[in-house]
C-alpha positions in Angstrom: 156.9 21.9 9.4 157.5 23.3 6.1 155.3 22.7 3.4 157.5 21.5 0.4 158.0 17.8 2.4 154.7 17.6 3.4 152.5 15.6 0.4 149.1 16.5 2.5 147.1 19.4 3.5 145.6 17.7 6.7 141.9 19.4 8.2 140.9 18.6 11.0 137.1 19.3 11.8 135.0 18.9 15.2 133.2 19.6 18.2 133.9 18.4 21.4 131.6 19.5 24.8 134.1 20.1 27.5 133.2 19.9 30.9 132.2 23.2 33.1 135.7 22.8 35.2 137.8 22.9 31.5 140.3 25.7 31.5 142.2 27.2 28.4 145.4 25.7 30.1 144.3 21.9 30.4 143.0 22.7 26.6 146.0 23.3 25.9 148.2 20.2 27.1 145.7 18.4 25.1 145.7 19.6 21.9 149.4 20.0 22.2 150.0 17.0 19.4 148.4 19.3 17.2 150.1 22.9 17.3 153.3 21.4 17.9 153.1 19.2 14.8 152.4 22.5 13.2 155.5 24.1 14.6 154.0 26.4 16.7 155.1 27.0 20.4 151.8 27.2 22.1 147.9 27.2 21.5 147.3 30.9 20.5 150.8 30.2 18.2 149.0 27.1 16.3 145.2 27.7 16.6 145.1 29.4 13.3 144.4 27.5 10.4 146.4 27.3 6.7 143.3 29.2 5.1 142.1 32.1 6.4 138.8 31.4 5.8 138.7 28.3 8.2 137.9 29.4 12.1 140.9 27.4 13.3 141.0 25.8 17.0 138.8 28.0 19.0 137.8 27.5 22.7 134.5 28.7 23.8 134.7 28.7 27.7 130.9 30.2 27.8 129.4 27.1 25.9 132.3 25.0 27.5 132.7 23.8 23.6 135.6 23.0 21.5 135.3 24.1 18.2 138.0 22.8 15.6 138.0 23.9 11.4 142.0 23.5 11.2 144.0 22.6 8.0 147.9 22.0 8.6 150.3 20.5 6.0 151.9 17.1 7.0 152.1 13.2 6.2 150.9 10.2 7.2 152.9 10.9 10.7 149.8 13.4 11.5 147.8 10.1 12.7 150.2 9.7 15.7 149.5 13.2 16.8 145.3 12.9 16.5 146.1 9.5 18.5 147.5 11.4 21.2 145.2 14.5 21.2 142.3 12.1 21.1 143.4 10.2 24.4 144.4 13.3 26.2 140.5 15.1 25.0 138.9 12.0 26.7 140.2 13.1 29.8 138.3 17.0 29.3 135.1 16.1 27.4 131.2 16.2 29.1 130.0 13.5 26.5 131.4 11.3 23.3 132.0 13.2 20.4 133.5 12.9 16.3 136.6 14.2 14.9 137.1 14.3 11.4 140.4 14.2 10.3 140.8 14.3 6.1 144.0 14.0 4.0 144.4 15.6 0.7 146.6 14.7 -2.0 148.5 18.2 -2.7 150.1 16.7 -5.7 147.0 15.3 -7.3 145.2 18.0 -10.3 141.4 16.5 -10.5 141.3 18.5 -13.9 144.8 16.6 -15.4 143.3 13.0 -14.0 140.1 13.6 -15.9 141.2 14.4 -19.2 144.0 11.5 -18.8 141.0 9.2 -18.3 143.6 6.6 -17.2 143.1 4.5 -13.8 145.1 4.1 -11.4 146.2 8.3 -11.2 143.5 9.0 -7.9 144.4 10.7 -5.6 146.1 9.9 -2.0 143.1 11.5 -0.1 142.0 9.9 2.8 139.3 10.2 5.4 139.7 8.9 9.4 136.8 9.2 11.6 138.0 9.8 15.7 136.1 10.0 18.5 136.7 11.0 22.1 134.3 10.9 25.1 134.6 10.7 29.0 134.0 6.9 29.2 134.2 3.7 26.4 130.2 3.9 26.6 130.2 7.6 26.1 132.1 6.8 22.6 130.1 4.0 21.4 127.0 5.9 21.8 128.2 8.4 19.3 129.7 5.4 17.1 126.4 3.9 16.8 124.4 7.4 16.6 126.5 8.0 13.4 126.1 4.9 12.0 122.5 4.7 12.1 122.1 8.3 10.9 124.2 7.1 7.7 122.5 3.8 7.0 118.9 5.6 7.3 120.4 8.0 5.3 121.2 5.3 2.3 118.2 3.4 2.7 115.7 6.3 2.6 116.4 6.0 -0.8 114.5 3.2 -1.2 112.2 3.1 1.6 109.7 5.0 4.2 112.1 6.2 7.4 109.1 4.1 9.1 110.3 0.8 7.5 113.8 1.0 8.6 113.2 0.9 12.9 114.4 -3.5 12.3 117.5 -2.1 11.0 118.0 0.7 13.5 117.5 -2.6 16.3 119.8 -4.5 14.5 122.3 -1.6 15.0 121.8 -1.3 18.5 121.9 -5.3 18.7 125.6 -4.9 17.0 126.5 -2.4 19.5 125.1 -4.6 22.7 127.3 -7.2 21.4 130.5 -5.3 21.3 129.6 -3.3 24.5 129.2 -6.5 26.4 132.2 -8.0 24.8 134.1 -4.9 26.7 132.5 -4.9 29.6 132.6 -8.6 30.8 136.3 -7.4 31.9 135.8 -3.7 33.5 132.9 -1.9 35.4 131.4 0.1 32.9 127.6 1.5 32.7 125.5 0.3 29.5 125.4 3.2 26.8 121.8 4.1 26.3 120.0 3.8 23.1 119.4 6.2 20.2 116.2 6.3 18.8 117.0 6.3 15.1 118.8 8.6 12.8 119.0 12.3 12.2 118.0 13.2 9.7 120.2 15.0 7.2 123.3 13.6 8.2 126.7 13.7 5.8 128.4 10.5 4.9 131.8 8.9 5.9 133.1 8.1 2.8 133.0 7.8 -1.2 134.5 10.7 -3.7 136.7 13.6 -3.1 135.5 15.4 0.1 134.8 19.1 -0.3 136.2 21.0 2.5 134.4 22.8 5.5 133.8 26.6 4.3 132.4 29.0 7.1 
């Protein structure tokens, strides 16, 4: 896709566990969205990213791990392909997992849109969290493990991480709810509970997001 009608530089960033049986070849049909919206013609052709100093799309068969640090230039037609390369990952992964995807504006110069100190010039950046896992409970497990590690994150601020376990509850009560919702229609086991946040943890959101240097 050439670069000059693409308004984005588009990384991609994420780990996924694989299970044992995963070959390079299933890998591959799955992340196909990805290096064919790059223009490649396989894998090995689009694994590498636009900066040399990112790691790319690399498989590690010994850790059974898929490791992704991958920038491409596109548009907002990028989301279709993550779509796609998330539903076919659920198929491969051992347990639920985070993607991020981020969008940055190519056109936007942070130095020019200080000094203008008009609003309304931000950029176009955005930020999508995906996840994948084996089943729905798999995923929500890793929704709500995220979610707790960023709110005790914020409110450490303010308080002892022992004061916070009636918020991590009310977390995991949010979850239930939604989890139940799904599964009075389908057969699916409960996803266990966390036991609070990591700490540590980066946030989802707010300012320009500085990209993944390795």
């Amino acid at each position: 896709m050439p670069s000059y009608t693409t308004p984005f530089e588009i990384h991609v960033h994420g780990e996924v566990p694989l299970r044992e049986d995963v070959g390079y070849n299933q890998l591959q049909d799955a992340l196909m969205p990805l290096w064919r919206y790059a223009g490649a013609k396989s894998l090995a052709d689009g694994a590498a990213s636009s900066y040399e100093e990112e790691p790319g799309i690399k498989f590690d068969p010994q850790a059974h791990l898929l490791r992704i640090c991958w920038t491409v230039p596109g548009n907002d037609d990028f989301r279709q392909a993550v779509d796609e390369m998330c539903m076919a990952l659920n198929e491969l992964a051992l347990s639920g997992a985070p993607i991020e995807v981020t969008f940055y504006d190519t056109e936007f110069d942070e130095d020019e849109a200080g000094d203008s100190g008009e609003e309304g010039d931000g950029s176009r950046d955005d930020f999508a969290m995906y996840f994948v896992g084996p089943t729905p409970a798999a995923i929500m497990q890793v929704q709500r493990d995220l979610l707790v590690q960023d709110v005790v994150n914020l409110m450490e601020r303010h308080f002892d991480n022992s004061e916070l376990s009636d918020v991590v509850a009310s977390v995991d009560r949010l979850f239930e709810r939604r989890f139940d919702a799904l599964a009075s229609s389908m057969q699916l086991g409960k996803p266990p509970r966390g036991s609070g946040g990591a700490p540590g943890g980066s946030g989802h959101g707010g300012g320009r997001k500085p990209r993944h240097l390795h």
